[in-house]
C-alpha positions as CSV (number, residue, x, y, z in Angstrom):
1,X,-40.8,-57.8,-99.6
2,X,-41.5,-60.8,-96.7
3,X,-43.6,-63.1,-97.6
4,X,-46.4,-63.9,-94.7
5,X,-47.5,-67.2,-96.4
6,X,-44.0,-68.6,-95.7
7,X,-44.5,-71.7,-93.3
8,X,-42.5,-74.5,-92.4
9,X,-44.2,-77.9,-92.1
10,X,-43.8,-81.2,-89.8
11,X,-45.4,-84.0,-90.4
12,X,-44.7,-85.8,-86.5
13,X,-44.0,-89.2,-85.2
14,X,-46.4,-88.7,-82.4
15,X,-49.3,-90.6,-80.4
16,X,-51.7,-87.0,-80.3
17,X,-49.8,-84.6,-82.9
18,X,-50.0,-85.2,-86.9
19,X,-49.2,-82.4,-88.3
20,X,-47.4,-78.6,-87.1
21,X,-47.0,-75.4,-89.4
22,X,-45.4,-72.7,-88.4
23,X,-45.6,-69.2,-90.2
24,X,-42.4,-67.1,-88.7
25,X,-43.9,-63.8,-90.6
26,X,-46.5,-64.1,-87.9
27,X,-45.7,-66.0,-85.6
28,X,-48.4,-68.0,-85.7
29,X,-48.5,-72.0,-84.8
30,X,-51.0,-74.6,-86.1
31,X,-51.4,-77.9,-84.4
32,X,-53.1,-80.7,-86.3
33,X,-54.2,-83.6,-83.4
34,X,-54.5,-87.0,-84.4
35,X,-58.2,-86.5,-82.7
36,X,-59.1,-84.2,-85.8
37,X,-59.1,-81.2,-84.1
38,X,-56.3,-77.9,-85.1
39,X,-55.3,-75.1,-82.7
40,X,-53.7,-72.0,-83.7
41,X,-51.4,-70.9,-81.7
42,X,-50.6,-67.1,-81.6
43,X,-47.4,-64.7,-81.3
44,X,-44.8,-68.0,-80.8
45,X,-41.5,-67.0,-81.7
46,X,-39.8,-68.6,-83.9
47,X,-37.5,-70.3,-81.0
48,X,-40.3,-72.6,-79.8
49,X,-40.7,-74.1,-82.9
50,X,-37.0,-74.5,-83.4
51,X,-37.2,-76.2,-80.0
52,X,-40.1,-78.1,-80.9
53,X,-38.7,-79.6,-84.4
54,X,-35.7,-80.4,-82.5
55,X,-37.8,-82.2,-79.4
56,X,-37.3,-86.0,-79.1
57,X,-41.0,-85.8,-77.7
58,X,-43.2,-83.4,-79.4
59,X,-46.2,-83.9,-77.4
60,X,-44.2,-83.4,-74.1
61,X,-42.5,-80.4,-75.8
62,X,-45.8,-78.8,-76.7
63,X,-47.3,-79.3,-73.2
64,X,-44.7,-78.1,-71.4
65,X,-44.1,-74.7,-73.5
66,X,-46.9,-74.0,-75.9
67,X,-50.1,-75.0,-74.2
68,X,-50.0,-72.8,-71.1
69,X,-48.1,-70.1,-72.3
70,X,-49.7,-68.9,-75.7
71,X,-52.9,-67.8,-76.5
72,X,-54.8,-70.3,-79.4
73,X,-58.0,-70.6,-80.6
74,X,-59.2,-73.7,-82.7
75,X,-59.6,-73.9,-86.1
C-alpha cells in the first residue's frame, strides 16, 4: 500500500520562501512565504521538486517553473 501522507520537507535559505513540502503520492506542492502566506501547488511532478531542492536560487527556480505553469490555491 502507498502511503499519501509521505512528504519531503525543506526548510530554505531564501529572502521570500521558508518552508516547501512536497507529497509525490499526489503530487501536490506547498509553499510556506516568509510573508506568512502558503500556496498549494497542484499535479507537480515529482521532477520540479527534484529541480527545485537542487536550485542554487529557490525563489528564481520557483518563478520561473512553478508559478506560471501550475495551478495553486492558498492555504
Amino acid at each position: 500500500m502507498t502511503n499519501v501522507n509521505l512528504v519531503e520537507t525543506l526548510t530554505v535559505d531564501s529572502t521570500a520562501i521558508s518552508e516547501v513540502a512536497y507529497y509525490p503520492n499526489v503530487e501536490r506542492l506547498f509553499v510556506l512565504f516568509k510573508n506568512g502566506k502558503e500556496y498549494e501547488y497542484l499535479s507537480v511532478p515529482a521532477h520540479i521538486m527534484n529541480g527545485l531542492r537542487d536550485a542554487p536560487s529557490k525563489g528564481k527556480f520557483l518563478n520561473k517553473y512553478v508559478l506560471a505553469f501550475y495551478r495553486f490555491k492558498k492555504v
